[in-house]
C-alpha positions in Angstrom: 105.5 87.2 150.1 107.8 89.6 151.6 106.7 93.3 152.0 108.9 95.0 149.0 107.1 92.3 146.6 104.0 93.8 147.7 105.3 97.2 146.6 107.1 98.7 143.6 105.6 98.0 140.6 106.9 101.8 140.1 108.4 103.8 143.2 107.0 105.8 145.0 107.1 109.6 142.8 106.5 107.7 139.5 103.1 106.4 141.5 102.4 109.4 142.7 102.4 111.0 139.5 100.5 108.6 137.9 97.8 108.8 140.2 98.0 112.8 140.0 98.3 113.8 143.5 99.8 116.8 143.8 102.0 117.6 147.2 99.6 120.3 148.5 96.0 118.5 147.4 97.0 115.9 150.3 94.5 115.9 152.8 92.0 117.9 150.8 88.4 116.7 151.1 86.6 117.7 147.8 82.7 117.9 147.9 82.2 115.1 146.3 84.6 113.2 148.3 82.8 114.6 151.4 79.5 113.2 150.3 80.6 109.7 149.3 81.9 109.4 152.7 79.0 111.0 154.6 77.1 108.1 152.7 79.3 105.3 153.5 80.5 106.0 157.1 77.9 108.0 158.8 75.1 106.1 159.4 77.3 103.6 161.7 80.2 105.5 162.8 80.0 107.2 166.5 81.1 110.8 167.7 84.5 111.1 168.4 85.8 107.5 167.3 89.7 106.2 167.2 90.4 105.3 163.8 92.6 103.5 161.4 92.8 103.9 158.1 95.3 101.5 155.5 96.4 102.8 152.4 95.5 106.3 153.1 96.6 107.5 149.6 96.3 111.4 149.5 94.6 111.7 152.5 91.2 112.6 151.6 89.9 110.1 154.2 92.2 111.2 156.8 91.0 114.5 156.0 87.6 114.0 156.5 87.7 112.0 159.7 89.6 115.0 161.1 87.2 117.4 159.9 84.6 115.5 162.0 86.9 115.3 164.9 87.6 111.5 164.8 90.9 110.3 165.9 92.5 109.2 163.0 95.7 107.3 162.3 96.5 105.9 158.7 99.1 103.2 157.2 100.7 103.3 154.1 103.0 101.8 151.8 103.9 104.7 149.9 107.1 106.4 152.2 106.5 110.3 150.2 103.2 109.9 151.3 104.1 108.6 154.7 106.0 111.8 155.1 103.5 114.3 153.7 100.6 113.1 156.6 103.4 113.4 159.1 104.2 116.9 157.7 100.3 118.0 158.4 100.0 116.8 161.6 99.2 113.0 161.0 99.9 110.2 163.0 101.3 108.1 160.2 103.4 104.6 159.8 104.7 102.7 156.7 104.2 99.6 155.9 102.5 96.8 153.8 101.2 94.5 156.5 99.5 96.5 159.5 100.6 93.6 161.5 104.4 94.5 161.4 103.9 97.4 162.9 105.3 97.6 166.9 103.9 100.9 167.6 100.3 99.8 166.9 100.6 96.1 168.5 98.5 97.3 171.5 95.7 100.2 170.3 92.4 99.2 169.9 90.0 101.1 167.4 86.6 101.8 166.6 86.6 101.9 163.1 89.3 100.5 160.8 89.1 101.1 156.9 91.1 99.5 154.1 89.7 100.8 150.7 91.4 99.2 147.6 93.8 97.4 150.0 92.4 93.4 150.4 93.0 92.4 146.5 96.5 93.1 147.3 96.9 90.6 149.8 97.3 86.5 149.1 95.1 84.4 151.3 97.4 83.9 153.7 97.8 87.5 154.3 94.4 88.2 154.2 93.7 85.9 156.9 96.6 87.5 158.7 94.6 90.5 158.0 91.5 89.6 159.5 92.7 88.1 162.8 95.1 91.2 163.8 91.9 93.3 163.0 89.5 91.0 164.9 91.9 91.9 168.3 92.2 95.0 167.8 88.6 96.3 168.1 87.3 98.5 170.3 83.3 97.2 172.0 81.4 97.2 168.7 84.3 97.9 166.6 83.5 97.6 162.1 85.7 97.2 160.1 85.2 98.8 156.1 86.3 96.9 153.0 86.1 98.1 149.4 87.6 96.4 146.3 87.0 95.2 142.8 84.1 92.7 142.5 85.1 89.3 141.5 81.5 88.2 140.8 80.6 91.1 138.8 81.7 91.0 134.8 82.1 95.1 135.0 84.7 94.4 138.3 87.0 92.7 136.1 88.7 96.1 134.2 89.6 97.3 138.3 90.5 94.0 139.2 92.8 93.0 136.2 94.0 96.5 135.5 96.6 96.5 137.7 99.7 93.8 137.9 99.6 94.4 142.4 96.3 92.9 142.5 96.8 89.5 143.7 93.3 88.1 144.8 89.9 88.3 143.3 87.5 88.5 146.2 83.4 87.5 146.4 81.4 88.0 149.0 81.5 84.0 149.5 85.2 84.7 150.0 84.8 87.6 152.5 82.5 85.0 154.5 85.0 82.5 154.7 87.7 84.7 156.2 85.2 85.9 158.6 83.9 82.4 159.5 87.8 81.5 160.2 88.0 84.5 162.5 84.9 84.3 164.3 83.8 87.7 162.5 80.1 88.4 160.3 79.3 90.8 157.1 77.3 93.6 158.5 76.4 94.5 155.3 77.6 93.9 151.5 76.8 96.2 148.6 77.7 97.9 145.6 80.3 100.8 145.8 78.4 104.2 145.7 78.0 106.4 142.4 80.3 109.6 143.1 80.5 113.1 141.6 82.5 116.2 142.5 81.2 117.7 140.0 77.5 117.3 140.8 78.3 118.1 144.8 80.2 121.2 143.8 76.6 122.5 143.0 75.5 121.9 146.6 72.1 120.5 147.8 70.8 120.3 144.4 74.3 118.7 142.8 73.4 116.4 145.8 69.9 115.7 145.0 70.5 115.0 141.6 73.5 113.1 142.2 71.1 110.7 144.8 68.6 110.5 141.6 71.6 109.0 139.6 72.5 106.5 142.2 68.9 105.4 142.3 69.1 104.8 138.5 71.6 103.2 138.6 70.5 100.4 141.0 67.4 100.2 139.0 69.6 99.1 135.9 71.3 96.6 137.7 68.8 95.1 138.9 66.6 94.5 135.7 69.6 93.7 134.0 70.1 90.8 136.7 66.6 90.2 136.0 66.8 89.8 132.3 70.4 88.2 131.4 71.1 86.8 134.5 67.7 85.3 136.2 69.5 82.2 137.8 72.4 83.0 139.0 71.8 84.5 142.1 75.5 85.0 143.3 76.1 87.7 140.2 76.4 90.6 141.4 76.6 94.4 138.7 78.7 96.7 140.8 82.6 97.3 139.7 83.8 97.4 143.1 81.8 96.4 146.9 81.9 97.1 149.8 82.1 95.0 153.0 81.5 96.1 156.5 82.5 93.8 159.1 81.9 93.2 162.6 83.4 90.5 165.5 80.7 88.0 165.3 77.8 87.8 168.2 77.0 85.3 170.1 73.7 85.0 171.4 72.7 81.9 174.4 75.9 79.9 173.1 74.9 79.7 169.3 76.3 82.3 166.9 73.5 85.0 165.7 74.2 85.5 162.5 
C-alpha cells in the first residue's frame, strides 16, 4: 500500500474539523488528559527521556512530555498539523510510515508511542513497524501501543467505525509480531477510563474518577465470569493497550 492510500479518506481541514481541533487548542494538555497519561506512562518512563510519538494528533501528548521535560519528537500524517507542532516549537515530520523518514534513520529513543496508529497498518507494515522500532531503542527502550480490541465484542464500534482501519489486532496477534522481531509484551490491558470533567475538580475529581475505573473492572470481570466462563481469550475493554520491550535473553534461552 502506498502512503497516500493510507491517508485521505477526507483531507486534512475536513479531518481536522471533524475531529474538532481547533488551531490554538494544539498542544494543550487538559486535566483529564494529564491524568490519563500520568496513569499510563509514569510508572515506567525515566526522567528526562528522548521520545517519539506517531500520530501525534493535536498534540496533547507532545504537550505533556514537554511539560515534564522529556525530549519529544512526533510523526504525523496530517501536513496542517505537521505545521502547527513546528509553529510551537516541535520537532515534527510527516509521514505514514516512520520508516521513510531520512532524518530519523539514525536516533535512538527511549520511549516510542503510537496510540490509534497499528489498525491502520496491513501485516506487512506492521511488521515493518516493529523491526524499525526494535533498532531504534535506546538500553531498555518500551514501546506503547493502543488500539481497538479485536477480541472484545464492545472493540468492534472503534474498530469498524472507521473505513482507514485496516487490521483487527489481539493480543495473540501483537505476540506474533513480537516473536518475529525478537521483542516481548511488557504488559497488555484494557485502555484506562478518562474524565476531564471529573479531573477538572482536582484531587477529589481524581479520586472519584479512580473509584470509577475500579468499577468498571469489576464489571468486566463478572461479566467474563457469567456469559463468557470458557473462553479465556475474550477480553471486555473497547480499546488495549500494549507495552513492548526488545526481548531478554537470559543464559542463551529467551526469558519471557
Amino acid at each position: 500500500m502506498s502512503e497516500s492510500a493510507h491517508e485521505k479518506q477526507m483531507d486534512d481541514k475536513d479531518y481536522i474539523g471533524w475531529k474538532n481541533w481547533a488551531d490554538n487548542d494544539f498542544g494543550l494538555v487538559t486535566p483529564g488528559r494529564c491524568f490519563y497519561f500520568d496513569q499510563v506512562f509514569k510508572p515506567r518512563l525515566r526522567e528526562r527521556s528522548k521520545v517519539l510519538e506517531i500520530g501525534f494528533g493535536n498534540g496533547d501528548l507532545l504537550g505533556y512530555f514537554r511539560k515534564h521535560g522529556h525530549e519529544i519528537i512526533g510523526v504525523e500524517i496530517n501536513d496542517t498539523l505537521v505545521r502547527r507542532a513546528k509553529r510551537l516549537g516541535y520537532t515534527a515530520y510527516s509521514s505514514a510510515f516512520v520508516w521513510n523518514i531520512a532524518e530519523l534513520q539514525s536516533e535512538k529513543f527511549d520511549q516510542i508511542s503510537a496510540f490509534s496508529v497499528v489498525e491502520h497498518m496491513n501485516h506487512e507494515q506492521l511488521n515493518a513497524f516493529f523491526s524499525w522500532v526494535k533498532n531504534h531503542f535506546n538500553e531498555g527502550g518500551k514501546l506503547y501501543l493502543q488500539f481497538p480490541e479485536g477480541a472484545s465484542p464492545f472493540g468492534l464500534a472503534n474498530q469498524n467505525g472507521d473505513f482507514t482501519h485496516i487490521t483487527s489486532l489481539t493480543k495473540a496477534k501483537i505476540e506474533v509480531l513480537c516473536d518475529a522481531n525478537n521483542m516481548e509484551i511488557l504488559s497488555y490491558s484494557d485502555d484506562i477510563l478518562s474524565s476531564n470533567r471529573l479531573c477538572s475538580f482536582g484531587i477529589p475529581g481524581k479520586m472519584a474518577l479512580l473509584l470509577l475505573q475500579w468499577y468498571a473492572n469489576i464489571v468486566k470481570r463478572v461479566l467474563r465470569i457469567f456469559l463468557y466462563p470458557l473462553s479465556t481469550s475474550l477480553r471486555l475493554g473497547t480499546n488495549s493497550i500494549a507495552v513492548i520491550a526488545v526481548r531478554k535473553i537470559t543464559s542463551g534461552r529467551h526469558d519471557r
